[in-house]
N, C-alpha and C positions, 0 to 999 in steps of 0.2 A: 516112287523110287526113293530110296532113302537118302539121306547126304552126305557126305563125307564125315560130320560130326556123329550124326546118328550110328554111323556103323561103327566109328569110332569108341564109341559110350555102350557098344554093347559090347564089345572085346574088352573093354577095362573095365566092367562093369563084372565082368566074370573075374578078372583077379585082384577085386578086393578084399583084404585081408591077407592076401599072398606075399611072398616074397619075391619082388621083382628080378633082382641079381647082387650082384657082388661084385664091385669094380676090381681094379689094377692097384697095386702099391704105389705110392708116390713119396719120394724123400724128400722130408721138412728141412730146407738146410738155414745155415746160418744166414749165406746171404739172401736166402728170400724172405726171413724174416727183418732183416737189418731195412731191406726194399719196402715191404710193409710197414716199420714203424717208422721208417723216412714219407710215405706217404699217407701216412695217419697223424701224422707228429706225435706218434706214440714211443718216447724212449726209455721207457721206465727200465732200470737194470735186469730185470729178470727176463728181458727179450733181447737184448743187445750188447749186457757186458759179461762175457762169459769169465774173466778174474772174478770180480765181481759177485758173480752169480754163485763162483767157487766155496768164495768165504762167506756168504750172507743166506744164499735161498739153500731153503731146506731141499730143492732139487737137484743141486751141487754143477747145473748146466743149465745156459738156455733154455726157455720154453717159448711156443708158438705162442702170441696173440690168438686169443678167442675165437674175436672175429677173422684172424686171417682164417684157423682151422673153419670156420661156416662160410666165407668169400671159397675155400677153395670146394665146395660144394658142386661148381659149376664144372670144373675142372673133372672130379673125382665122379661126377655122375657119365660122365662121358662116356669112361670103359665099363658101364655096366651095360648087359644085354638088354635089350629090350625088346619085341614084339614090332618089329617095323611097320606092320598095318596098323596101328595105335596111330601113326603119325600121316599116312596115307591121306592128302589133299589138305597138308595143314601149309597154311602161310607163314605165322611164326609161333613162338611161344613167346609168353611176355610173363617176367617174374613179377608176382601178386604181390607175395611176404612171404612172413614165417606166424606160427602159431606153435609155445612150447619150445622155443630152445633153451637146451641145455647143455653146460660144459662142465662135463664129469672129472674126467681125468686132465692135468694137462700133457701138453706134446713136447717132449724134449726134442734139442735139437739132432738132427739124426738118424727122428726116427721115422719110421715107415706110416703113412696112413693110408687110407682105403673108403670106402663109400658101401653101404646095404641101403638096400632100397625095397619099401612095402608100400604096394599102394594103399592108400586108406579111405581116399572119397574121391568121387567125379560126379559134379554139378555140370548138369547143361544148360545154356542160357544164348537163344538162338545157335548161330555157329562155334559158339567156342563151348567150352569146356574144362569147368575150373578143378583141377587135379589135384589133391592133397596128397603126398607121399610122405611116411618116416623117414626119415633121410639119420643113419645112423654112422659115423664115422667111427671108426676100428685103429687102434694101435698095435703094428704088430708085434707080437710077443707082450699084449696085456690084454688083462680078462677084463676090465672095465674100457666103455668106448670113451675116447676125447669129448664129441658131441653127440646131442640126441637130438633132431628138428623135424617140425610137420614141417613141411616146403610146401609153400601154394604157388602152382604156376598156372596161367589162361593158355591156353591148347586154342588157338584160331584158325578156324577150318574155313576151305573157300567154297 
């Protein structure tokens, strides 16, 4: 009989190279940026002083930290759909890393972002199962994304 992982590895093993889904909008605001660079000790002007930001950055507003746009990953992969038997007899997931990030455009404040998601590898190693997805965040109303990241998470099956 097969395992929970095993059966798991053969359903994502069918959609590699696919397009998983396409989350929900999420608005980038001021204060959850001001919240981020308060606990990053990140205050550089271009995140936190929007006078500032007026007369100096050539974005003439606010923009998100980087990393807050790839922390909110975990958030933005949530409302995407996904294949619930994927997860069928799993215990947890446990975040591996990343491989390949990249911050294209930056996120003023305001605006709307989003989550796409393709799977691109599944490793098995006993019960778990090391997952690679593109993980692509979208600004809406712009043609280039904010971020582009492989995301490695361990998929631990009982």
């Amino acid at each position: 009989m097969a395992t929970n992982a095993e059966k798991a590895l053969q359903l994502i093993e069918g959609k590699i190279g696919k397009e998983e889904g396409v989350g929900d909008w999420f608005e980038v605001t001021q204060a959850r940026i001001n919240a981020f660079a308060d606990n990053t000790e990140d205050h550089q002007f271009i995140h936190v002083d929007p006078e500032k930001c007026a007369e100096l950055s050539p974005y003439k507003v606010p923009i998100a930290h980087g990393f807050l746009t790839l922390s909110m990953l975990t958030h933005l992969d949530g409302s995407i759909p996904k294949d619930m038997k994927m997860f069928e007899g799993i215990v947890m997931g446990v975040n591996y890393g990343f491989d390949k990030v990249r911050f294209i455009s930056p996120v003023p404040v305001g605006s709307k972002i989003r989550a796409r998601s393709e799977i691109v590898s599944a490793t098995p190693k006993d019960n778990t199962i090391q997952l690679k997805r593109k993980m692509t965040v979208e600004i809406d109303g712009q043609a280039k994304p904010a971020c582009v990241a492989e995301w490695i998470t361990n998929l631990v099956y009982g």
